[in-house]
MOPAC internal coordinates of N, CA, C and O (Angstrom, degrees):
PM7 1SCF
backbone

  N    0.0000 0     0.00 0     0.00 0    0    0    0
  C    1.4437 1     0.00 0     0.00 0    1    0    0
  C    1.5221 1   108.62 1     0.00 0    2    1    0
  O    1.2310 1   126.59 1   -41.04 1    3    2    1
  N    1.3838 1   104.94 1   138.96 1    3    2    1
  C    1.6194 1    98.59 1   172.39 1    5    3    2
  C    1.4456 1   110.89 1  -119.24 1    6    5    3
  O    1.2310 1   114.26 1   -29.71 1    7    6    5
  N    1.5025 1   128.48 1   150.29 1    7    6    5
  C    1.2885 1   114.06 1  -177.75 1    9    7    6
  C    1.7160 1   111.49 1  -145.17 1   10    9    7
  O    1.2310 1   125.63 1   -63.98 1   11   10    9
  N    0.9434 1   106.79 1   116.02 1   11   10    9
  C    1.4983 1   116.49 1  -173.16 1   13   11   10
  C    1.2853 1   125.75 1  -136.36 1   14   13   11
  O    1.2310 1   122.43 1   -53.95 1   15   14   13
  N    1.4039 1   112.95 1   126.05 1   15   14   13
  C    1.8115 1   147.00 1  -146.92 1   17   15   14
  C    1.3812 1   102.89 1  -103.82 1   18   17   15
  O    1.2310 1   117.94 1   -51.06 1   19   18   17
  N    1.0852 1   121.53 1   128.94 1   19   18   17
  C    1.5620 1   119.35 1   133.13 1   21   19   18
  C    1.9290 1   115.46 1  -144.01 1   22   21   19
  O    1.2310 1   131.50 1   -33.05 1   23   22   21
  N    0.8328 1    95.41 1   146.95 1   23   22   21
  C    1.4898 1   123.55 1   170.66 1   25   23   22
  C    1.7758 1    84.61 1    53.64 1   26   25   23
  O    1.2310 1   124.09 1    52.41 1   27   26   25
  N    1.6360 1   109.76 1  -127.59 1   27   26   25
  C    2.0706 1   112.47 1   176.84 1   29   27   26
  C    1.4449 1    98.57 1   -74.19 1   30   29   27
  O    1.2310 1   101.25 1  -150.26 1   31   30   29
  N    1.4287 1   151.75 1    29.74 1   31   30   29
  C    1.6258 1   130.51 1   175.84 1   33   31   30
  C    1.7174 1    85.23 1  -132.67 1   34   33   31
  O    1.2310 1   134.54 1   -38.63 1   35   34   33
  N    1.1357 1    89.47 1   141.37 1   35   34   33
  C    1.5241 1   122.50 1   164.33 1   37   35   34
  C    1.9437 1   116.72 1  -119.66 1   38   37   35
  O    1.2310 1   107.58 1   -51.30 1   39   38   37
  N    0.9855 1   140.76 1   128.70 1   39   38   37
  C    1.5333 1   137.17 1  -147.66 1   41   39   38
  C    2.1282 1    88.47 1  -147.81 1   42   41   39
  O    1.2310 1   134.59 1   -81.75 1   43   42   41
  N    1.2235 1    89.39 1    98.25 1   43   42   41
  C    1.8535 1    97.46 1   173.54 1   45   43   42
  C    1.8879 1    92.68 1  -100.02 1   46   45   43
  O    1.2310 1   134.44 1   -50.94 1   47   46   45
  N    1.5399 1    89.67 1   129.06 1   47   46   45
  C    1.8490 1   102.32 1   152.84 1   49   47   46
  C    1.2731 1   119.39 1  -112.88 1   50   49   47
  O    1.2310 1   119.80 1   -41.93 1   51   50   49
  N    1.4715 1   117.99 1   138.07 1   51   50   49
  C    1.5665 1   115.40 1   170.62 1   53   51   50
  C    1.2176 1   134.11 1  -158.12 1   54   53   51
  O    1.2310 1   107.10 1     6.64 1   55   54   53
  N    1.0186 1   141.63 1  -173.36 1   55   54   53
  C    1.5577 1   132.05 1  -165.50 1   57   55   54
  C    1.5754 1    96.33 1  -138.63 1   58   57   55
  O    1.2310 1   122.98 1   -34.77 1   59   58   57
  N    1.5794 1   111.90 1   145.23 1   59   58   57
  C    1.5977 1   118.05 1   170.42 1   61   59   58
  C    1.5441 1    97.18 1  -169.93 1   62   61   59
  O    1.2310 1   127.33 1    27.07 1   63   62   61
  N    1.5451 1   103.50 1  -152.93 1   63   62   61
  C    1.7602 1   112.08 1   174.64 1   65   63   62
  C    1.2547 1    83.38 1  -124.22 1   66   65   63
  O    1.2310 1   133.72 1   -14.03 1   67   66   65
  N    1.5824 1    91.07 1   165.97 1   67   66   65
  C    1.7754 1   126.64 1   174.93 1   69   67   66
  C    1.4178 1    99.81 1  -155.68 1   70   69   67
  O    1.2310 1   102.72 1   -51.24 1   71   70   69
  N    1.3505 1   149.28 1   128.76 1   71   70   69
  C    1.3887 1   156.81 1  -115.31 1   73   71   70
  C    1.1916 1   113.78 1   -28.50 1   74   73   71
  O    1.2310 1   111.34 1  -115.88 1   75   74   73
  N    1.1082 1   133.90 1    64.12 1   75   74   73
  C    1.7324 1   158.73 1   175.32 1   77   75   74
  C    1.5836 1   107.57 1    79.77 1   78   77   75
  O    1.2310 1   112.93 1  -172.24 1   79   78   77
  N    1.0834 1   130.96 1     7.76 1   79   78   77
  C    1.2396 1   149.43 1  -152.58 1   81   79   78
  C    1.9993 1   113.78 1  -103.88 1   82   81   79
  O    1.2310 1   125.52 1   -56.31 1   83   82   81
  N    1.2409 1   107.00 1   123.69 1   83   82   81
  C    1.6258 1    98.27 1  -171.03 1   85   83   82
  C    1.5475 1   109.41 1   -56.21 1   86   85   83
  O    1.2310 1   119.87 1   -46.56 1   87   86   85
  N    1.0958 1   117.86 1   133.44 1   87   86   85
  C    1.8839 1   101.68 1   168.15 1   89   87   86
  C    1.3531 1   111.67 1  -152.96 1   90   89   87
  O    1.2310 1   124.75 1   -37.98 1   91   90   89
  N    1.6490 1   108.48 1   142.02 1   91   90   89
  C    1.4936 1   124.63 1   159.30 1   93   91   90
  C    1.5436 1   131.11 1   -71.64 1   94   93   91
  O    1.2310 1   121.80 1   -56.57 1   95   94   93
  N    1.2283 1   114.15 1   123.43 1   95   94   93
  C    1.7184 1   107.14 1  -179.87 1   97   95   94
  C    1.3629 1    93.81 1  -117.27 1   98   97   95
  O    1.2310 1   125.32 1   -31.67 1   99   98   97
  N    1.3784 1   107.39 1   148.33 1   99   98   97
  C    1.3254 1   135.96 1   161.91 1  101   99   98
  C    1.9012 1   107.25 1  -108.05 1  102  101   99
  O    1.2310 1   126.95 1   -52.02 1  103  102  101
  N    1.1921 1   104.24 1   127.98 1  103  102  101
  C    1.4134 1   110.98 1   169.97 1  105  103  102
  C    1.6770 1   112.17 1  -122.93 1  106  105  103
  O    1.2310 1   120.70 1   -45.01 1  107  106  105
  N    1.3437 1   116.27 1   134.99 1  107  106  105
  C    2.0505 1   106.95 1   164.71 1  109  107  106
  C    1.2920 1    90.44 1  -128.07 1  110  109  107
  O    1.2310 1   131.59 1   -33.64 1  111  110  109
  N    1.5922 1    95.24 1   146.36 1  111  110  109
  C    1.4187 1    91.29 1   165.83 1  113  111  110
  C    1.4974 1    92.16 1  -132.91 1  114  113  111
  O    1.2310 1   120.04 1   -14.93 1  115  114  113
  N    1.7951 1   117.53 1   165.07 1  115  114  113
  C    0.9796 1   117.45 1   179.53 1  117  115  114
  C    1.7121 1    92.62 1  -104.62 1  118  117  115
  O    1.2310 1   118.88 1   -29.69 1  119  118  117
  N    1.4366 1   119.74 1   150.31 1  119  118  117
  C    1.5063 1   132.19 1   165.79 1  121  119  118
  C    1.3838 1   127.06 1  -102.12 1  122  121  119
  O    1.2310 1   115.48 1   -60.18 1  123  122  121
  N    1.3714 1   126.18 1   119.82 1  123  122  121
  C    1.7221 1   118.88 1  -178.15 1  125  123  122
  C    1.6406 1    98.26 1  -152.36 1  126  125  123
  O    1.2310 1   140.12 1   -49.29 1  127  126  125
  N    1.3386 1    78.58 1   130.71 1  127  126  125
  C    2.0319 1    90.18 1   177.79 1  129  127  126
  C    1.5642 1   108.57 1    64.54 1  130  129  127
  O    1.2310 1   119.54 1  -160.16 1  131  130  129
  N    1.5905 1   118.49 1    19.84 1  131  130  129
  C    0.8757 1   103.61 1   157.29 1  133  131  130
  C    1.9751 1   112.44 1   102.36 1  134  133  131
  O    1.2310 1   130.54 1   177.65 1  135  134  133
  N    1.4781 1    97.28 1    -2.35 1  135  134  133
  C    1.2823 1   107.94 1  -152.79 1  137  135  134
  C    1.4460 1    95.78 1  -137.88 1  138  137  135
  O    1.2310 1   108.80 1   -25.88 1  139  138  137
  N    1.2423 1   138.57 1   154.12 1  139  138  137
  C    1.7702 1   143.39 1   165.93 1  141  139  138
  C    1.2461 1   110.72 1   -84.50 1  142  141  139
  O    1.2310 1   130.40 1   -74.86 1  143  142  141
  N    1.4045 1    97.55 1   105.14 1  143  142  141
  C    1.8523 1   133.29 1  -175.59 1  145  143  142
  C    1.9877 1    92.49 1   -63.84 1  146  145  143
  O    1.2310 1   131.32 1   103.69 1  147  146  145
  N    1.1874 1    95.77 1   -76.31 1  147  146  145
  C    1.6275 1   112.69 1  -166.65 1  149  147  146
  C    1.3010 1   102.70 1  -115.82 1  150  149  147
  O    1.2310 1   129.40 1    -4.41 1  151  150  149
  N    1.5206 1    99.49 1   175.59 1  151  150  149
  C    1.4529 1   107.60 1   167.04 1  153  151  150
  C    1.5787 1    93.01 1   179.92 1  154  153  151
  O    1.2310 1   131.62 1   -22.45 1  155  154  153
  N    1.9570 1    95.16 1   157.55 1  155  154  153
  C    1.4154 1   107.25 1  -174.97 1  157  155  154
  C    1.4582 1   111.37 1  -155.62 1  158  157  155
  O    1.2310 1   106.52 1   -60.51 1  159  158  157
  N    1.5393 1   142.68 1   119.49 1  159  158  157
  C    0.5090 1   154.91 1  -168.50 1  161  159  158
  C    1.3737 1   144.58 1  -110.40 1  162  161  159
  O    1.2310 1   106.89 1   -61.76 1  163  162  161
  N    1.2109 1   142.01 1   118.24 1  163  162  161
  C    2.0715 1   124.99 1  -167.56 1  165  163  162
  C    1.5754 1    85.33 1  -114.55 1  166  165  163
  O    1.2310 1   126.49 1   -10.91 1  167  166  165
  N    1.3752 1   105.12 1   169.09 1  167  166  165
  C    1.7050 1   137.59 1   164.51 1  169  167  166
  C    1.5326 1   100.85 1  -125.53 1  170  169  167
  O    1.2310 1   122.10 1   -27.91 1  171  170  169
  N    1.4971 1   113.59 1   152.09 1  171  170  169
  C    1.3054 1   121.85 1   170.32 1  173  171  170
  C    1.0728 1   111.76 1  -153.85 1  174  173  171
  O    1.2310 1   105.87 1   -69.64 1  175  174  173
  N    1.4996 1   143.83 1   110.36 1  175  174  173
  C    1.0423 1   131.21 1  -175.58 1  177  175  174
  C    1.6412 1   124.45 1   -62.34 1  178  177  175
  O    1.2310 1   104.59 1     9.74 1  179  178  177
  N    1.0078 1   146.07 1  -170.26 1  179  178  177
  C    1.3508 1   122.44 1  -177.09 1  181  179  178
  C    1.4464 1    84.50 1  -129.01 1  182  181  179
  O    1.2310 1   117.86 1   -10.72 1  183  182  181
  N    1.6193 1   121.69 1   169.28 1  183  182  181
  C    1.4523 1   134.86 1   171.53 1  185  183  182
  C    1.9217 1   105.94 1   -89.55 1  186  185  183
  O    1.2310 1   125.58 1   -34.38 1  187  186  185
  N    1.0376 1   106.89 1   145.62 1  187  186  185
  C    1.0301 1   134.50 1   131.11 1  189  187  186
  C    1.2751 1   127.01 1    10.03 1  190  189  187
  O    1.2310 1   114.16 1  -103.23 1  191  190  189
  N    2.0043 1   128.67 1    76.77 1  191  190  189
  C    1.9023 1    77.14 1  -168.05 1  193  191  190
  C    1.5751 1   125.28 1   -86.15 1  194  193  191
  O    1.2310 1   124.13 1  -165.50 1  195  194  193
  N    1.3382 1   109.69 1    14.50 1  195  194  193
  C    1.9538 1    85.36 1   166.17 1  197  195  194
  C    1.8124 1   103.35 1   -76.61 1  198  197  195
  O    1.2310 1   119.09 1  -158.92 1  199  198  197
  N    1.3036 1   119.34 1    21.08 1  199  198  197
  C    1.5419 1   121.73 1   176.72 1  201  199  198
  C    1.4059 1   125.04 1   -98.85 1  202  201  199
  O    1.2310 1   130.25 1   150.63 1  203  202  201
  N    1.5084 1    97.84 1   -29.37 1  203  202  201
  C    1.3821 1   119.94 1   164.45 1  205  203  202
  C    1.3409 1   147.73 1   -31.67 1  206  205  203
  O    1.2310 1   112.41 1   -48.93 1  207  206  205
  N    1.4653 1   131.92 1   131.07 1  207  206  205
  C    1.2284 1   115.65 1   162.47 1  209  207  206
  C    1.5399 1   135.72 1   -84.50 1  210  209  207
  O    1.2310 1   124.91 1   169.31 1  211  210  209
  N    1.4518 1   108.18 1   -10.69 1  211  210  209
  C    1.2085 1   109.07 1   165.30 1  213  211  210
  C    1.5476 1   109.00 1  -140.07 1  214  213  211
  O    1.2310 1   109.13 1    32.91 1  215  214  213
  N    1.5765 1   137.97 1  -147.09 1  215  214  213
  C    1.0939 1   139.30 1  -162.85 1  217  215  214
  C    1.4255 1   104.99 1  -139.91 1  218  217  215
  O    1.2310 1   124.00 1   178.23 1  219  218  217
  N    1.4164 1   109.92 1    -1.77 1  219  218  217
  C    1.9555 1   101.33 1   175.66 1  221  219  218
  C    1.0758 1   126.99 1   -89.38 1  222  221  219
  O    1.2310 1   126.81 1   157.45 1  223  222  221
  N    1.8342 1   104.52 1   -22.55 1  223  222  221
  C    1.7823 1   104.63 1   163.04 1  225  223  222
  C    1.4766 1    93.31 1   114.03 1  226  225  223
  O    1.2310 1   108.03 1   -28.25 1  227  226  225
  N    1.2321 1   139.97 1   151.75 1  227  226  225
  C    0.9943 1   155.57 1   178.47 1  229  227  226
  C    1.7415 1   125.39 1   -26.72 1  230  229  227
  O    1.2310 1   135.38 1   114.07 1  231  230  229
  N    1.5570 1    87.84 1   -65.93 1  231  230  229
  C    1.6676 1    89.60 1   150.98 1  233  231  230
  C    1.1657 1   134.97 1  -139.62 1  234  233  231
  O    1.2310 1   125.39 1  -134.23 1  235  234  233
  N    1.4429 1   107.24 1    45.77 1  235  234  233
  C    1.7873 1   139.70 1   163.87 1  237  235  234
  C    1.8534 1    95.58 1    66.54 1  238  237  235
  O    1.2310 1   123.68 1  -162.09 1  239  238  237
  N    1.3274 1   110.55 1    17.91 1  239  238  237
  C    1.4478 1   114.72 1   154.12 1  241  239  238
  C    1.5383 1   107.38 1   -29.79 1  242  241  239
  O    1.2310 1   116.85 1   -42.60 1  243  242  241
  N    1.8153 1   123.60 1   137.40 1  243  242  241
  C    2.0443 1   100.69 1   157.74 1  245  243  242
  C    1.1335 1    91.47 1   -95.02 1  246  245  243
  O    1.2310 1   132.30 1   -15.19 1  247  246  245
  N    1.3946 1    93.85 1   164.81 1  247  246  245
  C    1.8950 1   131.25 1  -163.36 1  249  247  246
  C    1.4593 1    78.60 1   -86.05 1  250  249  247
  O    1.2310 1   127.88 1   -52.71 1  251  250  249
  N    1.5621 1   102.43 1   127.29 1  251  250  249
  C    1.7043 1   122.54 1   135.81 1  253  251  250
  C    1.0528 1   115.37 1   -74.89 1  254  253  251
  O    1.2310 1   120.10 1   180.00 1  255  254  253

């Protein structure tokens, strides 16, 4: 997981499954008073790697 802040946004990246399927989430959240104002989120499934262009994986995460 990677997670990176500035000023009220916080921006988590990560890798898991979603219906048996490899996938990336993106999360932002906005911060105020200390508490999560907003938030917004994508899914992406990931390819395949004989689909691939390289061999480190999406975001060179290592494989558990």
């Amino acid at each position: 997981m990677i997670i990176i802040g500035q000023g009220n946004f916080v921006l988590t990246i990560s890798e898991g499954r979603f219906a048996g399927k490899p996938t990336s989430y993106y999360d932002l959240f906005r911060v105020e008073d200390g508490k999560i104002a907003e938030h917004w989120d994508v899914m992406e499934t990931i390819l395949p790697e004989a689909d691939r262009k390289n061999t480190n994986g999406k975001f060179n995460f290592p494989n558990n």
